[in-house]
C-alpha positions as a printed Julia matrix, in Angstrom:
261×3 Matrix{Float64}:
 26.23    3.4   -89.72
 25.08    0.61  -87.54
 25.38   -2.62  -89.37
 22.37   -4.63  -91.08
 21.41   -7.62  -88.81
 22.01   -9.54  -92.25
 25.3    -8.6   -92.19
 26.7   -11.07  -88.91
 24.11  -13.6   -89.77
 26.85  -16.42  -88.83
 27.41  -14.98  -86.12
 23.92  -14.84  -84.68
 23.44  -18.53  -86.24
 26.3   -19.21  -83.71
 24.17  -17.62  -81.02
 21.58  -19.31  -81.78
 22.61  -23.01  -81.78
 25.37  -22.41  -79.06
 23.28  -21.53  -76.03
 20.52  -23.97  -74.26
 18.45  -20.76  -72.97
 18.06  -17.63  -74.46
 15.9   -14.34  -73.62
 14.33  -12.08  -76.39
 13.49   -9.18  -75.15
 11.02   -6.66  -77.55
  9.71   -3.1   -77.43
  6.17   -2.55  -79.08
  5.23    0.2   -80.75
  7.9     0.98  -83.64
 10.05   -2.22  -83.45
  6.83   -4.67  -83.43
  4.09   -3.31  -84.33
  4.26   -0.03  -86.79
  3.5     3.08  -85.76
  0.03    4.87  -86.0
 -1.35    8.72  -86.02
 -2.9     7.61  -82.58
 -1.26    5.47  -80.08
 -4.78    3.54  -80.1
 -4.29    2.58  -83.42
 -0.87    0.81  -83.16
 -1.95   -3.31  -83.46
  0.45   -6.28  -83.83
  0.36   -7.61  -87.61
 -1.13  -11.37  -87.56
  1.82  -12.08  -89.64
  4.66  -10.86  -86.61
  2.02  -12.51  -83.74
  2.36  -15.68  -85.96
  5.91  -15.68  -85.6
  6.46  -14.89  -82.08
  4.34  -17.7   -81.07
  6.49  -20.13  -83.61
  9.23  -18.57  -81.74
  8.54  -18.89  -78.06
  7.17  -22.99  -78.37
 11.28  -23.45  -79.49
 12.72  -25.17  -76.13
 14.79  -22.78  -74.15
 13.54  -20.0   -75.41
 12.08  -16.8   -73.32
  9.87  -13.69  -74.87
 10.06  -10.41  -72.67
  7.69   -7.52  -73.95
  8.92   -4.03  -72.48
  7.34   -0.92  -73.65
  6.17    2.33  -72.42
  2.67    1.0   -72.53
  0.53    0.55  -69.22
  1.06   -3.7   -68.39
 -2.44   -3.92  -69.44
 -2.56   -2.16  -72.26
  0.74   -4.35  -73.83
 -0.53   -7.73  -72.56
 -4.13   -7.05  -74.46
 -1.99   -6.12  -77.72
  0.63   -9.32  -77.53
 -1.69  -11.7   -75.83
  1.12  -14.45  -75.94
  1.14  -16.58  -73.16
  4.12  -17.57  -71.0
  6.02  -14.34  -72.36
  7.12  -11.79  -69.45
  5.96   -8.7   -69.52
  6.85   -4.82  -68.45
  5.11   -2.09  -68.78
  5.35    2.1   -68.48
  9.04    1.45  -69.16
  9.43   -1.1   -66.03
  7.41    0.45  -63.47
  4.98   -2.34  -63.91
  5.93   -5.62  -64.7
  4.94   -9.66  -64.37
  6.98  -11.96  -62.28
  7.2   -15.89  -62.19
  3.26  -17.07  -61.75
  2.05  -13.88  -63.91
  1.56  -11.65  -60.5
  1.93   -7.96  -61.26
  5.08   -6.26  -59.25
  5.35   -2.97  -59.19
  9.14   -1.25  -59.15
 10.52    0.11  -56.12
  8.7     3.25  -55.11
  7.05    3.46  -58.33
  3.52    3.58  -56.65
  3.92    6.46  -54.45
  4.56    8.82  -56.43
  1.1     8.93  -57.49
 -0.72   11.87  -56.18
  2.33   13.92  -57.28
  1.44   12.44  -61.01
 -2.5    13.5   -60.2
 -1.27   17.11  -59.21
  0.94   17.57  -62.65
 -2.27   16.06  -64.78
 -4.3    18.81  -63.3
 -2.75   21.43  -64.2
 -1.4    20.33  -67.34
 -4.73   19.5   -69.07
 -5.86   22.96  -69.12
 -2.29   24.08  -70.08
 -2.14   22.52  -73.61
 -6.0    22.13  -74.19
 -5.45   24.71  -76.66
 -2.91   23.05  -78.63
 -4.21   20.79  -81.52
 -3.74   17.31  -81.87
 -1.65   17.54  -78.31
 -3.23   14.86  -75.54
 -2.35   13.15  -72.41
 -2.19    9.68  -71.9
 -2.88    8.54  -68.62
 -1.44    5.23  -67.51
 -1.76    5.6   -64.03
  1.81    5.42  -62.85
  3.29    8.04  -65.93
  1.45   10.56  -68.06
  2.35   10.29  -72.05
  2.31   13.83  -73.26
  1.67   12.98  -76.9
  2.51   15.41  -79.33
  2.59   13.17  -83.3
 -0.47   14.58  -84.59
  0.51   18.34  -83.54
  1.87   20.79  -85.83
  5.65   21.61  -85.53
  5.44   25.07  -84.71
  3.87   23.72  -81.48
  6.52   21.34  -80.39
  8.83   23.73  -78.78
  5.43   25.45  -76.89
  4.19   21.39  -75.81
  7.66   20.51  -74.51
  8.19   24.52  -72.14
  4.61   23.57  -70.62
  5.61   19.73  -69.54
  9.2    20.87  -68.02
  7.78   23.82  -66.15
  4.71   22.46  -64.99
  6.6    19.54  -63.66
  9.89   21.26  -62.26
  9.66   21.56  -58.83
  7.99   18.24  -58.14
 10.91   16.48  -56.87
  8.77   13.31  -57.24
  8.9    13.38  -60.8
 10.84   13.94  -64.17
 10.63   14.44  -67.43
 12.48   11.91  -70.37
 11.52   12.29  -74.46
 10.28    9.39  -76.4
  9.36    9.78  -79.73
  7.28   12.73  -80.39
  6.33   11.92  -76.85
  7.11   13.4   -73.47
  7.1    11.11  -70.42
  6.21   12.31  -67.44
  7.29    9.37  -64.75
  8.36    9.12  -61.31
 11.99   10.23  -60.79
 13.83    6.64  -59.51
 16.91    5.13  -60.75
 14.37    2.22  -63.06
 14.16    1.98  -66.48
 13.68   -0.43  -69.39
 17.37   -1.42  -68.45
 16.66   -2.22  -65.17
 13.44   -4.27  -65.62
 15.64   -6.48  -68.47
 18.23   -6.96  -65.76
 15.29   -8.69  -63.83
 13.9   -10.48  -65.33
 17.36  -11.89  -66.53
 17.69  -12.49  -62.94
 14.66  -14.07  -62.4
 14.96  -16.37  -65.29
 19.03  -17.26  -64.58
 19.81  -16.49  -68.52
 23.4   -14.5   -68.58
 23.39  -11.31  -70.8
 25.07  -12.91  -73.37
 22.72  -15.3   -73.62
 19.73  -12.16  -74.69
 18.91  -10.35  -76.92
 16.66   -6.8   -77.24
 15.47   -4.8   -79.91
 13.82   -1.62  -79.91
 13.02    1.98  -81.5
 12.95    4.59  -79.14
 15.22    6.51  -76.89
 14.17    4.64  -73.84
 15.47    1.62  -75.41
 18.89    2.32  -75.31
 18.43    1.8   -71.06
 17.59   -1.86  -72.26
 20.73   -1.87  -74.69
 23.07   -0.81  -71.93
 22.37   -4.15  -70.09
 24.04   -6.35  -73.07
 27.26   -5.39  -73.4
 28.0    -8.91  -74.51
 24.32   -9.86  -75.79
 22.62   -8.89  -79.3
 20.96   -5.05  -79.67
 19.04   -4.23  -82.86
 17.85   -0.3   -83.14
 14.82   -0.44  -85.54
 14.99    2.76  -88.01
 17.28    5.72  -88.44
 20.02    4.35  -85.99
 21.47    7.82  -85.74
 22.97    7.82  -82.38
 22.02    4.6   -81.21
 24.36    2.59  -78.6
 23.1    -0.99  -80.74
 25.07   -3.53  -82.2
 22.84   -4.01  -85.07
 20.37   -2.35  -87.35
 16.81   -3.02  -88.56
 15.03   -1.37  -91.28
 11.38   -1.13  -89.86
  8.98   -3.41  -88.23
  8.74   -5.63  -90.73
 12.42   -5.92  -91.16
 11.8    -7.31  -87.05
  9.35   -9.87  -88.26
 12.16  -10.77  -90.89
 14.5   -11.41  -88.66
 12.42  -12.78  -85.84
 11.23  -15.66  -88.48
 14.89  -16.53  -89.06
 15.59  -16.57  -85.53
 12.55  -19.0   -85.22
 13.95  -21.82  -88.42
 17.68  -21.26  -87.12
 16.79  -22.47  -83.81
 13.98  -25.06  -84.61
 16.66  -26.98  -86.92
 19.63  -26.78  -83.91
């Protein structure tokens, strides 16, 4: 098993007081803020917002938010300022003065999206507590609420209504299916930029995150700090966290570890 974050404390204090600039990188739901029956109920505890903004007023210190969310949709539910952003797993993210930037040939596979909603609305309508998210530039085929003699059903109608489209694929998230457009940009990639943007070396960053998609981000800190929040089975991390509020823990301690450097 993965190792408790607790467990290399020194050596994350060591991190912490031995580089001028680090990055932070977080994914929302499940590492941040727990998760809900409905993605619309998933909110940031006051407690964990309290922290981050303790956290990001330490000199040299970046936030990046990158999540599956539309850009929007994540900026409304952080609302920290001077953080960077990315949203539907990169496609969208925030550069230097706040712009929006959209990844390469992210955009145009849009009415190739708009074809696979149409059909694929009708084709699970019939399938309880199944819905589509729509965030413009991916479709979240949602499937938590469902029951599990469904799942197998949900996940033969997204691959079949989508094969073909050579436009698009399809990638699983948890108890999600993401339909997105089918370019070499990920979570990964978007860390990678903005690591670029900001001049911080991997080993100077850190990420943590829950979800499948996360280990894209991992992959780009071979030499940084990786936390998998929850049953690590599998996971490509360095370290392990219990739950979202195990995040907030450590988050806090990152927060008095580098305020007394």
């Amino acid at each position: 098993m993965t190792p408790h974050w607790t467990e290399q404390r020194d050596q994350l204090h060591e991190w912490l007081v031995s580089h001028p600039r680090i990055l932070i990188g977080c994914d929302f739901d499940g590492t941040l803020a727990p998760l809900a029956p409905h993605a619309d109920e998933v909110c940031l505890p006051e407690t964990t917002r309290a922290v981050l903004t303790r956290l990001s007023a330490q000199p040299g210190v970046t936030l990046a938010f990158i999540s599956g969310r539309g850009l929007a949709d994540l900026r409304r539910r952080v609302d920290l300022p001077g953080a960077w952003y990315a949203g539907n797993h990169g496609l969208e993210m925030t550069d230097f003065a706040g712009s929006i930037v959209f990844a390469p040939a992210a955009v145009e596979a849009g009415p190739a999206l708009r074809q696979v909603l149409a059909e694929l609305s009708p084709a699970l309508q019939h399938l309880p507590g199944v819905w589509i998210e729509d965030k413009q530039l991916t479709l979240s085929v949602h499937y938590r609420q469902s029951a599990a003699s469904c799942h197998a059903e949900v996940e033969q109608r997204v691959r079949s209504t989508v094969r073909g489209v050579t436009a698009l694929e399809v990638r699983p998230a948890k108890c999600i299916w993401e339909v997105r457009p089918a370019i070499d940009w990920d979570k990964g990639s978007v860390l990678r930029c903005f690591l670029e943007q900001i001049r911080i070396p991997s080993h100077a960053a850190a990420f943590m995150g829950d979800d499948i998609t996360d280990q894209d981000a991992f992959r780009e800190l071979p030499d940084g700090w990786t936390f998998f929040v929850g049953d690590d089975a599998g996971s490509t991390a360095r370290l392990h966290l219990r739950d979202p509020q195990d995040s907030a823990e450590l988050l806090q301690w990152l927060t008095e570890v580098r305020s007394a450097r």
